[in-house]
C-alpha positions in Angstrom: -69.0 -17.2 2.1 -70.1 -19.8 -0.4 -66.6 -21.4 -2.2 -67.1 -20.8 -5.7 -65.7 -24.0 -6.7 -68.5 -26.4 -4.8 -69.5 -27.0 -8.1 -67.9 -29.4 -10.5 -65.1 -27.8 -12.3 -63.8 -27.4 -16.0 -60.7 -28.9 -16.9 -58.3 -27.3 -16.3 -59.0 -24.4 -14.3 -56.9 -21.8 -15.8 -55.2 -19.2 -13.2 -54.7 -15.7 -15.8 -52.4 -13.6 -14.4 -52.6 -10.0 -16.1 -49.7 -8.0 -17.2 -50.4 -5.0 -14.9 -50.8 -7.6 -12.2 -47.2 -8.9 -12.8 -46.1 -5.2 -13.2 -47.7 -4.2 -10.2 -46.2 -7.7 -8.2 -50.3 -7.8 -7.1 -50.1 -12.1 -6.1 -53.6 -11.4 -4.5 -56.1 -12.4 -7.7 -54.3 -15.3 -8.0 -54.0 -16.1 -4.7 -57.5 -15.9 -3.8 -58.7 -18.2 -6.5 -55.6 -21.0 -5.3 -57.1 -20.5 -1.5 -60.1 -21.0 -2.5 -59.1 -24.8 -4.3 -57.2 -25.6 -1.6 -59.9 -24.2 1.4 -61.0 -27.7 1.9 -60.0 -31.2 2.0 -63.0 -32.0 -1.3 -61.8 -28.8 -3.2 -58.5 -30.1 -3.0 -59.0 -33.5 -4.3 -61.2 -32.3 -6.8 -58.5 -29.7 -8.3 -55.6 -32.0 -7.7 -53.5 -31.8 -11.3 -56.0 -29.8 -12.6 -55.4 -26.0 -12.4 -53.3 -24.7 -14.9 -51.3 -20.5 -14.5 -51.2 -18.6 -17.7 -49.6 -15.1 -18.3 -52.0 -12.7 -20.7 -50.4 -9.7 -22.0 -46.9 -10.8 -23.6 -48.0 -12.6 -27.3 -46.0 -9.7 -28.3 -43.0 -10.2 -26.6 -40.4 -12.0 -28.4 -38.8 -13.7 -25.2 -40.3 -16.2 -23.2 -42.4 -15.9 -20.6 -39.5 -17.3 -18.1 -36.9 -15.1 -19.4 -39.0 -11.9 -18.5 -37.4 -10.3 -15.2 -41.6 -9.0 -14.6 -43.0 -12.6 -14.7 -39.7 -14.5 -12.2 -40.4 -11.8 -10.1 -44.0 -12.1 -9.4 -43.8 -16.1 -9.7 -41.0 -16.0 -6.9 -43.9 -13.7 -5.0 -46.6 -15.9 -5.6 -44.7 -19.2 -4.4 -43.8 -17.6 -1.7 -47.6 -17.7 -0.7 -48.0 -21.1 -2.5 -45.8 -23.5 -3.0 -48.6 -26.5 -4.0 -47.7 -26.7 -7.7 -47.1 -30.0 -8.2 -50.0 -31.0 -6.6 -52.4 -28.9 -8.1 -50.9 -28.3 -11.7 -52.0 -29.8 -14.5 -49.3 -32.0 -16.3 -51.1 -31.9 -19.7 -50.4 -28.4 -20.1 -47.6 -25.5 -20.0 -47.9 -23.5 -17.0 -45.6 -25.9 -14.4 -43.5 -25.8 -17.2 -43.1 -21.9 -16.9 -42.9 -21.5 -13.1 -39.7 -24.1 -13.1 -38.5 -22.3 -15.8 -38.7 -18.8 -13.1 -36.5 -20.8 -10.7 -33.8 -21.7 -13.3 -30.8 -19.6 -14.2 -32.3 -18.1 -17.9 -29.9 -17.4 -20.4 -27.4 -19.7 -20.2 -25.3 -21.8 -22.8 -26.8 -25.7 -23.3 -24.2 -26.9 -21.8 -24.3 -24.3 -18.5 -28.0 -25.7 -18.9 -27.0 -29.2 -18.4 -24.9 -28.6 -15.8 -26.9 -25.9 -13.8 -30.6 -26.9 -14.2 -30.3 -30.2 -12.5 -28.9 -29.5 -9.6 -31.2 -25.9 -9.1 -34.6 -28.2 -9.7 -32.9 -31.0 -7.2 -33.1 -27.9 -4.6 -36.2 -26.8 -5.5 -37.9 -30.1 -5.6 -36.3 -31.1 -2.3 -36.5 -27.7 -0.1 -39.9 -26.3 -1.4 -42.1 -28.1 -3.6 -41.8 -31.6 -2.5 -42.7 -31.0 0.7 -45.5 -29.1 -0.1 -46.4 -31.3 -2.5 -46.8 -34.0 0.1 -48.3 -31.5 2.9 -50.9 -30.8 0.1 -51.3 -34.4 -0.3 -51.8 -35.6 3.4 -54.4 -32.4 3.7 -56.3 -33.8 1.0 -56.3 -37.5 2.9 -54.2 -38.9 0.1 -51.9 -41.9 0.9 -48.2 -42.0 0.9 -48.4 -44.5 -2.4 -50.7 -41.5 -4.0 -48.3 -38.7 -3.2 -45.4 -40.6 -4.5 -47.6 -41.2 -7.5 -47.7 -37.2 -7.9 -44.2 -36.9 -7.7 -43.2 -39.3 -9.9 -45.8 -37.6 -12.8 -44.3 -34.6 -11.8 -40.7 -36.0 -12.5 -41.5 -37.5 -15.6 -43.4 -33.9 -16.8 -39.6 -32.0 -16.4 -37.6 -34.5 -17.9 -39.7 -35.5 -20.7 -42.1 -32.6 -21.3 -46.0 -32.2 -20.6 -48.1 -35.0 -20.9 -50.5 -35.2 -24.3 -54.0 -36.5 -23.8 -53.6 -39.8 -25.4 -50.9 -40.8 -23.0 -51.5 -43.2 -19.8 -50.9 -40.7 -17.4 
């Protein structure tokens, strides 16, 4: 089967993810467009930090799109599949944003937030998406220097927001 990505790609390439999709808890759209960046050792490199996830379907929903029992449920399926975000997510735009959000306790006070969200995106960050970050990373024949270049955009994205496109990054 030819990879539909052999060509160059847009950036970003934007995963939507339906509303009956994140009713339904159906991961498989989605995941068989992020097999098919990370099918090969080029794909990879070329789509590294530049895929982007996007929910369609709640414009109307007052909450957002982390608070919404639907959407943490199917992100927790889907990264359960695929854990390479911070390797292939864009840090220009909102969608990392969102899934870290799924993984975060919602609806607590600012200063629960400050005491809570630190220590549950240490965990993450350390048990899940570091290390596929850096499987991701040695797949794709990037060096250790590289990785920990990845990781340290990736840092700087949850602490100080997404990136714009005038910045250095």
């Amino acid at each position: 089967m030819e990879n539909l990505f052999d060509q160059a790609p847009l950036d970003p390439l934007i995963v939507v993810v339906s509303r009956k999709e994140v009713d339904e808890l159906n991961v498989e759209p989605a995941l068989s467009t992020l097999r098919q960046i990370m099918a090969s050792q080029p794909s990879a490199k070329t789509f590294m930090e530049k895929v982007d996830i996007a929910f369609h379907g709640y414009d109307q929903d007052p909450r957002e799109l982390f608070e919404v029992d639907e959407i943490r449920a199917y992100v927790h399926k889907l990264d359960e599949q695929f854990p390479y975000w911070l390797f292939f997510l864009s840090k220009y735009h909102l969608g990392l944003q969102c899934l870290m959000f799924c993984f975060l306790l919602p609806h607590l006070t600012d200063k629960a937030k400050a005491r809570l969200h630190p220590q549950q995106l240490e965990a993450l960050l350390t048990n899940r998406w570091g290390p596929a970050l850096f499987h991701m990373a040695a797949f794709a024949g990037l060096s250790e220097d590289q990785a920990d270049a990845i990781a340290q955009r990736s840092m700087k994205y949850f602490i100080e927001g997404r990136f714009h496109e005038d910045s250095q990054e």
